[in-house]
C-alpha positions in Angstrom: -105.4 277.6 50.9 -102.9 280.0 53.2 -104.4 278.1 56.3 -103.7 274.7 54.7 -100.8 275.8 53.6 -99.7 277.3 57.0 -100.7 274.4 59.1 -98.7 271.7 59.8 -99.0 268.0 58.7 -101.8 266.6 60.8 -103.2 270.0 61.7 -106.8 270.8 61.1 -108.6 273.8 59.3 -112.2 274.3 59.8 -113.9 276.4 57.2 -117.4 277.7 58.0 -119.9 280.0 57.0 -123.1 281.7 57.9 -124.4 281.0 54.1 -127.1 278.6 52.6 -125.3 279.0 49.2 -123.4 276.3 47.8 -120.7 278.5 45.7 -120.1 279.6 48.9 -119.8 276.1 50.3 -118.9 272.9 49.2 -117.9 274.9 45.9 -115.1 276.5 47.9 -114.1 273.4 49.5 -114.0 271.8 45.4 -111.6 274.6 44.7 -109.6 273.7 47.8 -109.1 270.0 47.0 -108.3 271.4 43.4 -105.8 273.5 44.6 -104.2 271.3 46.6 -103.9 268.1 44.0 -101.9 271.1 41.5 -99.7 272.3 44.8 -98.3 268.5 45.2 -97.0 269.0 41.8 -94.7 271.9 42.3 -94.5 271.3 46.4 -93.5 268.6 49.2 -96.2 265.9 48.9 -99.1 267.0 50.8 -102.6 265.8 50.5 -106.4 266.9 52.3 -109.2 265.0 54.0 -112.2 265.9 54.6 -114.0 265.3 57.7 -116.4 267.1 60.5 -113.3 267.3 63.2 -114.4 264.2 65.0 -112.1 261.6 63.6 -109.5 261.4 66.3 -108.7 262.6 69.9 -112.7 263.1 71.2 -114.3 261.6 73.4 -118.1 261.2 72.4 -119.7 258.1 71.4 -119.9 258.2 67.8 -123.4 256.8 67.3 -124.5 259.8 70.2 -122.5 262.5 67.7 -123.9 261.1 64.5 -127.5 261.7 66.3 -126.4 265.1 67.6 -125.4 266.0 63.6 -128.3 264.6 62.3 -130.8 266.5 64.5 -129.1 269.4 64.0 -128.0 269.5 59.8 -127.8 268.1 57.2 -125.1 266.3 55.4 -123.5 268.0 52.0 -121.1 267.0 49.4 -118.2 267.8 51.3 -119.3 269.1 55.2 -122.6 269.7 56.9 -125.1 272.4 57.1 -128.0 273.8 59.5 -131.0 275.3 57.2 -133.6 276.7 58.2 -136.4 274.1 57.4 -134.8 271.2 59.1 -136.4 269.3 61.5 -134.3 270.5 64.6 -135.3 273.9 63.9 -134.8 277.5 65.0 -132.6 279.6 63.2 -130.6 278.7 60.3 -126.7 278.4 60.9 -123.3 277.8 59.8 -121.8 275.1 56.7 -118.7 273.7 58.2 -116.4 271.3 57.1 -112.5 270.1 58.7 -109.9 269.6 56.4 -106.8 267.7 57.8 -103.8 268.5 56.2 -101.8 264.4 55.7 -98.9 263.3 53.8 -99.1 262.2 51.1 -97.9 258.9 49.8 -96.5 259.3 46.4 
């Protein structure tokens, strides 16, 4: 919540572990969008989305990306995550997820 909180509008926030445990996870991230509907309550009108960073400004062919992410993790709730029985294999990696910080319209 500080880095949301300390980014501006349109700004970007990846959170990311090395863990395979979901309190540690996608529960985080549902304590982050939580948080963030009781802040526009008491604060300017700001809301989050959730996204894997690739929504605007790169350059990749989308369909190529998706393949990349789906060879390499697996989709969660909220972001993705590399474990260590999925088909691309090797060693087990990060959960990520982007938040983007909009406005929003109240």
């Amino acid at each position: 919540m500080t880095a949301l909180k300390a980014v501006e509008t349109g700004g970007r926030v990846v959170y990311s572990t090395c863990s395979i445990s979901c309190e540690e996870n996608d529960k985080v991230i549902e304590q982050v969008l939580a948080a963030t509907e009781k802040e526009q309550k008491t604060r300017p009108p700001w809301k989050t989305e959730l996204g894997l960073g690739s929504e605007k400004g790169w350059k990749t062919d989308e369909k190529q990306e998706d393949d990349i992410l789906n060879k390499l993790s697996e989709e969660t709730k909220y972001g993705r995550i590399v474990l260590p029985d999925h088909p691309g294999g090797g060693s087990w990696g990060p959960y990520f997820c982007v938040i983007t910080k909009t406005i929003s319209k109240v």
